[in-house]
HTML snippet that shows the backbone in 3Dmol.js (N, CA, C, O; Angstrom):
<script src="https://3Dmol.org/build/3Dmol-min.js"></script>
<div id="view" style="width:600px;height:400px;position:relative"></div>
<script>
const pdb = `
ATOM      1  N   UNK A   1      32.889 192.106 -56.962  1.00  0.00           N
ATOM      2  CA  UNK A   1      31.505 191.963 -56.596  1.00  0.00           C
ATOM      3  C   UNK A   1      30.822 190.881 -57.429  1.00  0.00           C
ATOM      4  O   UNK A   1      29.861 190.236 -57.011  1.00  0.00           O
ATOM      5  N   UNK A   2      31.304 190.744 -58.475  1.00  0.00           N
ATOM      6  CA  UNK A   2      30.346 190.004 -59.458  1.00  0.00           C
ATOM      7  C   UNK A   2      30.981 188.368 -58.769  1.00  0.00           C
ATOM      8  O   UNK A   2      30.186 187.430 -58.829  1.00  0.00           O
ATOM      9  N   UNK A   3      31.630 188.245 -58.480  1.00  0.00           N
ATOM     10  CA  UNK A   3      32.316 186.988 -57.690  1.00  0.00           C
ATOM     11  C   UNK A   3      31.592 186.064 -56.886  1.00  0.00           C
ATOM     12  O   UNK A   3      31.186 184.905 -56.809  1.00  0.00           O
ATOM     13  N   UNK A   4      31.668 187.823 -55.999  1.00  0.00           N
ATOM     14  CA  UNK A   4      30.658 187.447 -55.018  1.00  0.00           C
ATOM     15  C   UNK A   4      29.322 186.552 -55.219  1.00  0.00           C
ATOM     16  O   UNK A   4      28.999 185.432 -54.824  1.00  0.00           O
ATOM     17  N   UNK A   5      28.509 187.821 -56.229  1.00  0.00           N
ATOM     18  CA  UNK A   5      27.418 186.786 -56.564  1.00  0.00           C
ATOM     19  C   UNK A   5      27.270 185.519 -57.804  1.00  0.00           C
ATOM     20  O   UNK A   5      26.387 184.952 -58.448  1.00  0.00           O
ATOM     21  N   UNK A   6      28.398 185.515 -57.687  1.00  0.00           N
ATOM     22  CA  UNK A   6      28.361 183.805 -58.401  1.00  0.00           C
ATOM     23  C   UNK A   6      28.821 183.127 -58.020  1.00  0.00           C
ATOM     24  O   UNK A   6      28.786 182.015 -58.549  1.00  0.00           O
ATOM     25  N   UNK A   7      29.654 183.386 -56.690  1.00  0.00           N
ATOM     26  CA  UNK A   7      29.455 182.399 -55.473  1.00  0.00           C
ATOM     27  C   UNK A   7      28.322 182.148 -54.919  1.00  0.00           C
ATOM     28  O   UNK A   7      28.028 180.980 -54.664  1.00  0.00           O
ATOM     29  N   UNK A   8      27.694 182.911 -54.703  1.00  0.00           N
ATOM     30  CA  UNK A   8      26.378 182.748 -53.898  1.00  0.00           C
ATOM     31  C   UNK A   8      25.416 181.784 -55.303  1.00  0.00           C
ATOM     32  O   UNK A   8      24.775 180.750 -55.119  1.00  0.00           O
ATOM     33  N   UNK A   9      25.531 182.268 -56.184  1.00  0.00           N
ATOM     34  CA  UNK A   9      24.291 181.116 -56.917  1.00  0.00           C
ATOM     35  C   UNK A   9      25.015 179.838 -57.517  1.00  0.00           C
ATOM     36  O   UNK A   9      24.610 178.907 -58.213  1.00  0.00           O
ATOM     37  N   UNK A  10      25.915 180.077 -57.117  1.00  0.00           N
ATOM     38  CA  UNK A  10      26.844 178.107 -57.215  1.00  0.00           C
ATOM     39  C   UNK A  10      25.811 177.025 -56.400  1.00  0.00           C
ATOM     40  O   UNK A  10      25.882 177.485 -55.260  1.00  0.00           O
ATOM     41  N   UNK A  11      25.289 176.361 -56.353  1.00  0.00           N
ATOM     42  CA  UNK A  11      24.423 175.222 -56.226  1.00  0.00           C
ATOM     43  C   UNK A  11      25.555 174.588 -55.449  1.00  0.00           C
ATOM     44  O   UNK A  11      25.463 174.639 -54.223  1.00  0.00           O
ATOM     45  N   UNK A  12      26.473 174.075 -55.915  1.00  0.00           N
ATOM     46  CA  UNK A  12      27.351 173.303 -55.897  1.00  0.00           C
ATOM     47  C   UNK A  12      28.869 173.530 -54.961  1.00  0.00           C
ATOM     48  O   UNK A  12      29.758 172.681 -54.901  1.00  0.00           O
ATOM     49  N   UNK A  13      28.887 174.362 -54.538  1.00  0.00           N
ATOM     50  CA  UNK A  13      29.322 175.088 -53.731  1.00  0.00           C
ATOM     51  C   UNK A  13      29.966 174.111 -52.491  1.00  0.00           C
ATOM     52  O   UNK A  13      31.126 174.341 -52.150  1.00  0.00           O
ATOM     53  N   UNK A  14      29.531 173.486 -52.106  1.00  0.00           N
ATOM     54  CA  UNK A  14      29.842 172.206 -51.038  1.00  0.00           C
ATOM     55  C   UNK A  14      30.691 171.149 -51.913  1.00  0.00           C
ATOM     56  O   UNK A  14      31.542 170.490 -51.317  1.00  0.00           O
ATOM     57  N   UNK A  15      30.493 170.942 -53.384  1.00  0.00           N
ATOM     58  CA  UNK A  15      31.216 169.786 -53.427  1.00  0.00           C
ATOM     59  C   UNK A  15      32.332 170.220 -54.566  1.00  0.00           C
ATOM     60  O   UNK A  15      33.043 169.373 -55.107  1.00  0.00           O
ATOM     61  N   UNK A  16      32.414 171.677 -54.880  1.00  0.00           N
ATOM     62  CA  UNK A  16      33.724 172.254 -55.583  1.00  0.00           C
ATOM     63  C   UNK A  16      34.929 172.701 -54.144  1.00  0.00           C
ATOM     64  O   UNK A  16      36.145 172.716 -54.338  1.00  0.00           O
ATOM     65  N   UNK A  17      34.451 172.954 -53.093  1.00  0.00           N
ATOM     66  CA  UNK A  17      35.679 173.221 -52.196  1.00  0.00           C
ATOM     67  C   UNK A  17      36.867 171.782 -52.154  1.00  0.00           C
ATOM     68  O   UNK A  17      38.075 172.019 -52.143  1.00  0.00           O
ATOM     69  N   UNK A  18      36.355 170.366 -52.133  1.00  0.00           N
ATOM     70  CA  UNK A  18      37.020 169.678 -51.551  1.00  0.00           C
ATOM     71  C   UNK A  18      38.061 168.876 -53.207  1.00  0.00           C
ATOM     72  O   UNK A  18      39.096 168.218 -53.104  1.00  0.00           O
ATOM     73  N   UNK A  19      37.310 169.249 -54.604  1.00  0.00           N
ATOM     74  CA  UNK A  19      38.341 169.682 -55.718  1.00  0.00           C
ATOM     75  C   UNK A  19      39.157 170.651 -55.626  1.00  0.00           C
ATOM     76  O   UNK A  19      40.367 170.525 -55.814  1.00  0.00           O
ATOM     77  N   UNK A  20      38.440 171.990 -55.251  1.00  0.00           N
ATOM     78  CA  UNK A  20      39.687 173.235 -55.242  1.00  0.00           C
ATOM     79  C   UNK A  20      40.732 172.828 -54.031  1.00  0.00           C
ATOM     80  O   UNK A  20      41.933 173.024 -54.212  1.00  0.00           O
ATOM     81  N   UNK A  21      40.208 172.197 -52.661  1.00  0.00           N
ATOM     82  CA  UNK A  21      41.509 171.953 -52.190  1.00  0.00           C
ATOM     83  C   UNK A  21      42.602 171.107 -52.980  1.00  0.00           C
ATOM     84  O   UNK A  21      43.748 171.539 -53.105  1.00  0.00           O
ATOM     85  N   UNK A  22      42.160 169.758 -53.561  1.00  0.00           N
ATOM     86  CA  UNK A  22      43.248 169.297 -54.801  1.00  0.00           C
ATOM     87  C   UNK A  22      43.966 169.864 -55.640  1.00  0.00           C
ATOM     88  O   UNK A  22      45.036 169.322 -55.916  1.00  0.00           O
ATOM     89  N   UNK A  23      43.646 170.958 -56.211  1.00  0.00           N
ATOM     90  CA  UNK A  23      43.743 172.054 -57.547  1.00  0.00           C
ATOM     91  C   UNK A  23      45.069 173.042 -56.534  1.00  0.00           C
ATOM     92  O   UNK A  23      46.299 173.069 -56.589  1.00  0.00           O
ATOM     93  N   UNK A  24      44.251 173.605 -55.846  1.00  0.00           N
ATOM     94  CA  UNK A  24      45.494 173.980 -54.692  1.00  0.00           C
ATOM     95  C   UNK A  24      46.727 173.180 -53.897  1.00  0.00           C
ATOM     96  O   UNK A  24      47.658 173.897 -53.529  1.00  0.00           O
ATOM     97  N   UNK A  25      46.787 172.131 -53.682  1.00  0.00           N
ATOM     98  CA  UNK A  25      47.398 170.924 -53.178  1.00  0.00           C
ATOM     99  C   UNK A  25      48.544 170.633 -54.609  1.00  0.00           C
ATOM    100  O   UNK A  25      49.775 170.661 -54.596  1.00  0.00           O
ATOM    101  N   UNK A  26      47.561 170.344 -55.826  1.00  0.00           N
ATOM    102  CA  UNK A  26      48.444 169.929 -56.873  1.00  0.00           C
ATOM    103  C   UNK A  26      49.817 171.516 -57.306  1.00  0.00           C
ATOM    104  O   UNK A  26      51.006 171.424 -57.614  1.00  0.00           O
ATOM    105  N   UNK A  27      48.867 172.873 -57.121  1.00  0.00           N
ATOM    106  CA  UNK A  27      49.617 173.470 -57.807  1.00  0.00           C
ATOM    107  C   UNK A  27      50.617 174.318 -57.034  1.00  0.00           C
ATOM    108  O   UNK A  27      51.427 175.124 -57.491  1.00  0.00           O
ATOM    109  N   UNK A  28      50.296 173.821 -55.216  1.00  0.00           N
ATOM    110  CA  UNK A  28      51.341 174.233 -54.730  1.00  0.00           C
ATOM    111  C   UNK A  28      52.892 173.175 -54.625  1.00  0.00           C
ATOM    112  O   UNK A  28      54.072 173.409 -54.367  1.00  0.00           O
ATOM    113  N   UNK A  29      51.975 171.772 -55.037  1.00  0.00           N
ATOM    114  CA  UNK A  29      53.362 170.997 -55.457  1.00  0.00           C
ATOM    115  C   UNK A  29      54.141 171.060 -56.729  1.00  0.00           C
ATOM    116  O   UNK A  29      55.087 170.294 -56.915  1.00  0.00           O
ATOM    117  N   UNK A  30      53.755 171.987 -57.647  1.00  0.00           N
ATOM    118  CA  UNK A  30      54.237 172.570 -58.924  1.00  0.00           C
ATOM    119  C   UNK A  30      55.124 173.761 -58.719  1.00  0.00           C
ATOM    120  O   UNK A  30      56.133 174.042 -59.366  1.00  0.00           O
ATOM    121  N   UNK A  31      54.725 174.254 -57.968  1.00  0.00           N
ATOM    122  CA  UNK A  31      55.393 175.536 -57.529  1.00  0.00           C
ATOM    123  C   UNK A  31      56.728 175.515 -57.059  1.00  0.00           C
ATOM    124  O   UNK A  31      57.726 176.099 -57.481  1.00  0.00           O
ATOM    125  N   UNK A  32      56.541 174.596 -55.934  1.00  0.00           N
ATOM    126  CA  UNK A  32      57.814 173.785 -55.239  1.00  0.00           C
ATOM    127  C   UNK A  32      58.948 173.362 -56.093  1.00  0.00           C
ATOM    128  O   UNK A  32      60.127 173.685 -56.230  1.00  0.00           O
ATOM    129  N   UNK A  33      57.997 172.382 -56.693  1.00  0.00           N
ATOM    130  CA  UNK A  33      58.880 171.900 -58.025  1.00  0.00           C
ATOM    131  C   UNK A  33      60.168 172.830 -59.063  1.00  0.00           C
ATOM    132  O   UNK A  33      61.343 172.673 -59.396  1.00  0.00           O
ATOM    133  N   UNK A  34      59.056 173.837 -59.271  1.00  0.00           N
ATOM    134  CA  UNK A  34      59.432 174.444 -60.079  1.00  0.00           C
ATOM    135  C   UNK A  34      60.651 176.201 -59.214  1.00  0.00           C
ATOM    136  O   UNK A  34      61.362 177.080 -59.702  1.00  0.00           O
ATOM    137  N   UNK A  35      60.270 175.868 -58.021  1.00  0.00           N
ATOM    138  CA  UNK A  35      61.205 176.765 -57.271  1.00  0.00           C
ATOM    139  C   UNK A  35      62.881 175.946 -57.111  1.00  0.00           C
ATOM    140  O   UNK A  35      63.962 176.528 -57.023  1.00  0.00           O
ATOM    141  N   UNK A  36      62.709 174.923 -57.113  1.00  0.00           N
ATOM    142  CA  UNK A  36      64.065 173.750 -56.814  1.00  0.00           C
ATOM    143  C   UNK A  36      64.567 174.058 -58.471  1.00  0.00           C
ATOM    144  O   UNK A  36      65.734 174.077 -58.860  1.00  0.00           O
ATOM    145  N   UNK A  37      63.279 174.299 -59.339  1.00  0.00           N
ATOM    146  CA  UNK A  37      64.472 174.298 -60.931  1.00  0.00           C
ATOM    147  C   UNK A  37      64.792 175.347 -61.265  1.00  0.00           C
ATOM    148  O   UNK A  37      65.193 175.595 -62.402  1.00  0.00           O
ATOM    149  N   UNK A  38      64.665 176.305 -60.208  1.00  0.00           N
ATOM    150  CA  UNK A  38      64.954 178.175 -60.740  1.00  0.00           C
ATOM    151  C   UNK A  38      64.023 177.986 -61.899  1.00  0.00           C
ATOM    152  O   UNK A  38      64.669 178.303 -62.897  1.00  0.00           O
ATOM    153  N   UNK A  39      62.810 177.619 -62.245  1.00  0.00           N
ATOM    154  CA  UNK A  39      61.877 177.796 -63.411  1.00  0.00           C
ATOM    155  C   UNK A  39      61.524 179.343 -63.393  1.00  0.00           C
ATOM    156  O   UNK A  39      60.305 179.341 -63.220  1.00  0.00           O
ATOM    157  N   UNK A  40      61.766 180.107 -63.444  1.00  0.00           N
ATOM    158  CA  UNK A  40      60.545 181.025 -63.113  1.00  0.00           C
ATOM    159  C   UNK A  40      59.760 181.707 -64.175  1.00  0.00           C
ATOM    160  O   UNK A  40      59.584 182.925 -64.192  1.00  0.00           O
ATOM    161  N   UNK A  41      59.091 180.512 -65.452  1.00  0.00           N
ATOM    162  CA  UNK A  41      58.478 180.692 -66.114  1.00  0.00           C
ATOM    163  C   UNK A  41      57.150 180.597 -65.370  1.00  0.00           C
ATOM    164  O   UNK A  41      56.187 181.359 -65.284  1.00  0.00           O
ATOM    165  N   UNK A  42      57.477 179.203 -64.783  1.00  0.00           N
ATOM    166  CA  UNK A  42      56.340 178.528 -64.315  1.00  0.00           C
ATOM    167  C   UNK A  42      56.411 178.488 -62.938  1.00  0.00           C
ATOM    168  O   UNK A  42      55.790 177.592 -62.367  1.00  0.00           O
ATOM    169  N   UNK A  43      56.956 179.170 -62.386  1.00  0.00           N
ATOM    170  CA  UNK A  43      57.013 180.202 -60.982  1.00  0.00           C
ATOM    171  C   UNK A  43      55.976 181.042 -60.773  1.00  0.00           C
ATOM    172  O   UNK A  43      55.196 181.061 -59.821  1.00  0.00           O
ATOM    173  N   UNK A  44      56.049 182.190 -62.354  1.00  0.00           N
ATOM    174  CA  UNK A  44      55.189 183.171 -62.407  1.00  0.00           C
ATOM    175  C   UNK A  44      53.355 182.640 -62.225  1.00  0.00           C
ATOM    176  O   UNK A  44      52.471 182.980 -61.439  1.00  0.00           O
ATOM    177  N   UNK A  45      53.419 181.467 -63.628  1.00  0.00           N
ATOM    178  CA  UNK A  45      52.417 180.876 -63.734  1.00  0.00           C
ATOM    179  C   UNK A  45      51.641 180.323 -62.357  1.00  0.00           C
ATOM    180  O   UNK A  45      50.436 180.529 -62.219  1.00  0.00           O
ATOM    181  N   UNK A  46      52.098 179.905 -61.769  1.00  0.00           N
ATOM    182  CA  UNK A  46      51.618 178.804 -60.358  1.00  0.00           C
ATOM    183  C   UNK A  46      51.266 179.740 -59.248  1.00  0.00           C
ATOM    184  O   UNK A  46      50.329 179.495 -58.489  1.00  0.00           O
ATOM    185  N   UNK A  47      52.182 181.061 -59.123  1.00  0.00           N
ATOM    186  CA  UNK A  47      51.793 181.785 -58.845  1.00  0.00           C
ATOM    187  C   UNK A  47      50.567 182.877 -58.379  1.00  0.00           C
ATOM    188  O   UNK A  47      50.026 183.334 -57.372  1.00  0.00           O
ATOM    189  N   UNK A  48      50.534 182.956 -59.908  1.00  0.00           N
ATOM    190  CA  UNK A  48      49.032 183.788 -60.412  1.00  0.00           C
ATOM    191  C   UNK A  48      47.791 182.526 -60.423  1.00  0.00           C
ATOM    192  O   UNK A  48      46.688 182.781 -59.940  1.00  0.00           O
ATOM    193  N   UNK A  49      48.011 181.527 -60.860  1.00  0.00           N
ATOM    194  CA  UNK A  49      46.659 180.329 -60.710  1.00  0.00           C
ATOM    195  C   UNK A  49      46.452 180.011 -59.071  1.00  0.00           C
ATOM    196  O   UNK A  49      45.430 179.516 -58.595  1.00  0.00           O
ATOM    197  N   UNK A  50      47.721 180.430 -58.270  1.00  0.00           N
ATOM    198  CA  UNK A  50      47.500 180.008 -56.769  1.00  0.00           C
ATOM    199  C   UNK A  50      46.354 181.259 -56.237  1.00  0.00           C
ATOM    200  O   UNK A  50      45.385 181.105 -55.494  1.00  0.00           O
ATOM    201  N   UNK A  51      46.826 182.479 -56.875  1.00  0.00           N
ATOM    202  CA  UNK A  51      46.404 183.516 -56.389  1.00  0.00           C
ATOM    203  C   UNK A  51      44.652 183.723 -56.560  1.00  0.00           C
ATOM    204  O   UNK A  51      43.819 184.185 -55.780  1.00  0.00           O
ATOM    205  N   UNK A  52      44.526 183.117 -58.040  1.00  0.00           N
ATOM    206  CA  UNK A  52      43.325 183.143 -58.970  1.00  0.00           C
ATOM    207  C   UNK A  52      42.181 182.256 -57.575  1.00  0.00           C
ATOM    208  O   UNK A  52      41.207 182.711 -56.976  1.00  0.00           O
ATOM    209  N   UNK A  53      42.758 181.081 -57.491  1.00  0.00           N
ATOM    210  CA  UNK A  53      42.345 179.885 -56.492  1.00  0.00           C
ATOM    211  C   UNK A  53      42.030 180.001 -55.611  1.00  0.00           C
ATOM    212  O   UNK A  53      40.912 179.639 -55.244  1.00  0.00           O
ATOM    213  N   UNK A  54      43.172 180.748 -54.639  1.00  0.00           N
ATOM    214  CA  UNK A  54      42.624 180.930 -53.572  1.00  0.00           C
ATOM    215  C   UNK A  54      41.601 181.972 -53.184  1.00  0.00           C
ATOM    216  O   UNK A  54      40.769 181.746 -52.305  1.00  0.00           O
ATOM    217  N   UNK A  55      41.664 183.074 -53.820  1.00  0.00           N
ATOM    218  CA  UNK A  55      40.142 183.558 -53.881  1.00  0.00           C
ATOM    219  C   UNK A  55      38.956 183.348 -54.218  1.00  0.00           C
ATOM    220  O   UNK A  55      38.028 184.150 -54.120  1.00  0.00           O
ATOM    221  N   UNK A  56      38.905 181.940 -54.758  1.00  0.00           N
ATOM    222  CA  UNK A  56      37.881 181.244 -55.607  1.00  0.00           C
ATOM    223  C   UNK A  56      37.738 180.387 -53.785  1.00  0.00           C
ATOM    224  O   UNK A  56      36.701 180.381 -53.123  1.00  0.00           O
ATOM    225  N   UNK A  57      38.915 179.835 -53.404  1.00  0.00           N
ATOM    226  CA  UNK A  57      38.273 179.300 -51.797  1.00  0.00           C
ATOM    227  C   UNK A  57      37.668 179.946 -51.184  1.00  0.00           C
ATOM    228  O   UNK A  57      36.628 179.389 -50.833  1.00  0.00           O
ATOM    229  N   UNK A  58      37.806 181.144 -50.755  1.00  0.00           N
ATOM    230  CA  UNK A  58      37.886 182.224 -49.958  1.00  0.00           C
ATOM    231  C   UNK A  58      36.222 182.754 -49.697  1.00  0.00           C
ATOM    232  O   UNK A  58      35.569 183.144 -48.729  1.00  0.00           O
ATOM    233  N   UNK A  59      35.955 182.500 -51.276  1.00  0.00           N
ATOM    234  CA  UNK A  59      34.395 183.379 -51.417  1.00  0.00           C
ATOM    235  C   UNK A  59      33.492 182.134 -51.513  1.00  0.00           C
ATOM    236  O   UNK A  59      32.281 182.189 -51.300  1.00  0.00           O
ATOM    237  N   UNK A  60      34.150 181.013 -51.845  1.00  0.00           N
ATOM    238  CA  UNK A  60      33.458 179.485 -51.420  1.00  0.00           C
ATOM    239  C   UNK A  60      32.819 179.424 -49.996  1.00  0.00           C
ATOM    240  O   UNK A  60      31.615 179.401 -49.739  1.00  0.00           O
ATOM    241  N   UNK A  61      33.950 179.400 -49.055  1.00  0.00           N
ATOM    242  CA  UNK A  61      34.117 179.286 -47.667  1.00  0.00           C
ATOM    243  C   UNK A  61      33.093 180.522 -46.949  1.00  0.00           C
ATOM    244  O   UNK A  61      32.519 180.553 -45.861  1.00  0.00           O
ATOM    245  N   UNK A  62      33.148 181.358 -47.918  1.00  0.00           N
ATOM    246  CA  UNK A  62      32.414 183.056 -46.527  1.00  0.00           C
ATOM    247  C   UNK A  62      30.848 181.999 -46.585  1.00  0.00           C
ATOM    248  O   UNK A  62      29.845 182.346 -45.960  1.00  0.00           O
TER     249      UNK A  62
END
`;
const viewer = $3Dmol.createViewer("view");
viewer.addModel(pdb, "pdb");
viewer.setStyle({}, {cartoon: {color: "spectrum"}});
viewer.zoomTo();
viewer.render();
</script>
């Protein structure tokens, strides 16, 4: 809930979606990366920041 409303008083809100798509873009090409090296340090990591992210789009976008 608290998300929620600090999405809603983001000002800025229009011009952080088209960074978070980059941020998402960059760290699903990390992921990749790091799936081709059996990493799964940084499997786990890319993971959880994808997960973190995309709910940060999600409540951007409503």
């Amino acid at each position: 809930m608290d998300q929620v409303i600090a999405a809603l008083k983001r000002k800025d809100a229009e011009e952080r979606i088209p960074v978070l798509r980059l941020e998402l873009d960059y760290e699903l090409a990390t992921l990749y990366d790091a799936l081709q090296a059996n990493d799964y340090a940084q499997i786990c990591k890319s993971k959880e920041l994808l997960k973190k992210l995309g709910r940060e789009m999600l409540l951007l976008e409503a």
